[in-house]
C-alpha positions in Angstrom: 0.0 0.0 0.0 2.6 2.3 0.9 5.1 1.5 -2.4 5.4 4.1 -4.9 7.0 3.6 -8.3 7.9 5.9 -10.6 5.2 5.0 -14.6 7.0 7.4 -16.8 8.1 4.4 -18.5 4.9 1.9 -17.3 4.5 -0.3 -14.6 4.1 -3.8 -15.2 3.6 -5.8 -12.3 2.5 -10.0 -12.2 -0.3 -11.3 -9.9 -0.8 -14.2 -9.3 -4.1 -15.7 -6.8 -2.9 -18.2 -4.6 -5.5 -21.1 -3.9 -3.8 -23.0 -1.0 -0.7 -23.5 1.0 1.2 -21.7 3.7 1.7 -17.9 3.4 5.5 -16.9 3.4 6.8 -16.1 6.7 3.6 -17.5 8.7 3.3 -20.0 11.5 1.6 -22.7 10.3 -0.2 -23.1 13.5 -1.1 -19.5 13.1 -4.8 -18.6 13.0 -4.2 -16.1 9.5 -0.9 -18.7 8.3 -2.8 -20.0 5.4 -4.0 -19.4 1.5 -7.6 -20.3 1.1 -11.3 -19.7 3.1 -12.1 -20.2 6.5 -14.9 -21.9 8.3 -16.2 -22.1 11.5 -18.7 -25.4 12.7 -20.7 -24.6 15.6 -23.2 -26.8 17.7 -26.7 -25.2 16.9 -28.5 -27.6 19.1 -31.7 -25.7 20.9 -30.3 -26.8 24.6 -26.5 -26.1 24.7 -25.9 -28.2 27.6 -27.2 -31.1 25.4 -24.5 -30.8 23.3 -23.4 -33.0 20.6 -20.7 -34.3 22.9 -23.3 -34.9 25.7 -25.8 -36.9 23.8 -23.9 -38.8 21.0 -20.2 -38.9 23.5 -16.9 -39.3 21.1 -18.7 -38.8 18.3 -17.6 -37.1 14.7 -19.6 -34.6 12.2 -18.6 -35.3 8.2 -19.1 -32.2 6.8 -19.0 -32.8 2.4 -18.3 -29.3 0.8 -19.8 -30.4 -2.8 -18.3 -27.9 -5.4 -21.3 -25.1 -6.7 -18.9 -24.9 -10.0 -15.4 -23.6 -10.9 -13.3 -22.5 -7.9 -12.5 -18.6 -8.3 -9.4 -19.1 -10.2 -11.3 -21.4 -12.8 -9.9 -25.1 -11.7 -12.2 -27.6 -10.1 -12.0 -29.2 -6.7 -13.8 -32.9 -5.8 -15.9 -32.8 -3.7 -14.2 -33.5 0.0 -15.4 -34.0 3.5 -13.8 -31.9 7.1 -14.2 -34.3 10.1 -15.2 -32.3 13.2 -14.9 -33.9 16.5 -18.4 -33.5 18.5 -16.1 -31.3 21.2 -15.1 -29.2 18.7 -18.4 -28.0 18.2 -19.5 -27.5 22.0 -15.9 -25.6 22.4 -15.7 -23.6 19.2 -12.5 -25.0 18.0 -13.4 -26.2 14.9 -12.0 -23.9 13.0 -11.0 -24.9 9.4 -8.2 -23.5 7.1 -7.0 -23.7 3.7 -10.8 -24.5 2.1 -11.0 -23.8 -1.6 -12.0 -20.6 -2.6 -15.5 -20.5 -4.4 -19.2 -21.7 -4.0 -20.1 -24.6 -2.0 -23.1 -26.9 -1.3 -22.6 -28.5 2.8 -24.3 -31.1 3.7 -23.3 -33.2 7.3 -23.9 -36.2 9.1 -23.1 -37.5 12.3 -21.5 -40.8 13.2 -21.8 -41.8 16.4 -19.1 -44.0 18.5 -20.5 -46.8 17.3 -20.6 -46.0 13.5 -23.7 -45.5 13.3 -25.0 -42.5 11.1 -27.5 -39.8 11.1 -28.1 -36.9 9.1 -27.8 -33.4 10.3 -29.5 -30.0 9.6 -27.8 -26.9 8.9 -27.7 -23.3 9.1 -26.0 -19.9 8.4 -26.9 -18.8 12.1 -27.6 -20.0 15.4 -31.2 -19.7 15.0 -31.9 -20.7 11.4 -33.2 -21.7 9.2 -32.2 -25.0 9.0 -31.9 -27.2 6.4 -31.0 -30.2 5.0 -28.0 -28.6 2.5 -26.4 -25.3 2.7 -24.9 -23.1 0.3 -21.5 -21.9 1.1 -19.9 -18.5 -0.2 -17.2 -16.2 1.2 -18.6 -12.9 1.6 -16.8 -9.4 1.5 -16.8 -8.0 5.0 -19.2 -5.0 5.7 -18.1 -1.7 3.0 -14.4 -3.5 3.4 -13.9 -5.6 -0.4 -10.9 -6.3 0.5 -11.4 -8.4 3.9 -13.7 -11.9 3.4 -15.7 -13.1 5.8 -15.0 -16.1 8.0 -18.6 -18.3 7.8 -20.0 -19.5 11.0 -22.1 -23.2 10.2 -24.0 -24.5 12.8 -25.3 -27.9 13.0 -28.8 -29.4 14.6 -29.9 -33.3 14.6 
């Protein structure tokens, strides 16, 4: 922001948008050390001390982010699934670096200790609405283009 250069003669200068993979001189533990969107799961059950982790104990959410199209750099992606440990969600650590940039459809299930499976409903907020599928896109933050958001998902049975 704060470079000048001198365009008597031009100024040519190559970009390039970088889809994944650890930003130069970050921690890769660091919260902001990585290329790519960020997204949040969150428990959205209606009692909070019925958590996930209290009713279905050492259980796991599968979360499949099912491309929408083209990521924003024009490749394509397979679909993939994020495993989320059910104390994740009760905690608010699951936190999840390095997605894909562009347009998503979620869907998510859980599978209980057992290995059992159910499907789950889900949301852009806390309160809903829920559904079966929801479509995923990184917004720009309030008048700021240049900052994305960081989606919040949460998760009902």
């Amino acid at each position: 922001m704060s470079t000048s250069h001198d365009s008597a003669k031009g100024i040519v200068k190559d970009f390039r948008l970088v889809m994944s993979g650890l930003k130069p001189g970050e921690d890769p533990k660091s919260d902001v050390g990585w290329f790519g969107g960020v997204v949040t799961f969150r428990d959205g059950s209606a009692d909070i001390e019925k958590n996930f982790q209290v009713r279905f104990p050492n259980s796991k959410v599968r979360v499949t982010f099912t491309p929408a199209g083209p990521l924003i750099d024009g490749s394509n992606v397979r679909p993939f699934n994020v495993d989320v440990g059910a104390y994740q969600l009760a905690y608010g650590s699951a936190r999840f670096q390095r997605i894909p940039l562009g347009a998503y459809r979620l869907s998510a299930t859980l599978i209980t200790a057992n290995g059992q499976t159910q499907p789950l409903t889900i949301a852009r907020a806390w309160g809903g609405p829920y559904g079966g599928a929801y479509d995923l896109l990184w917004e720009c933050g309030e008048g700021v283009q240049t900052n994305r958001n960081e989606p919040e998902v949460f998760l009902r049975d």
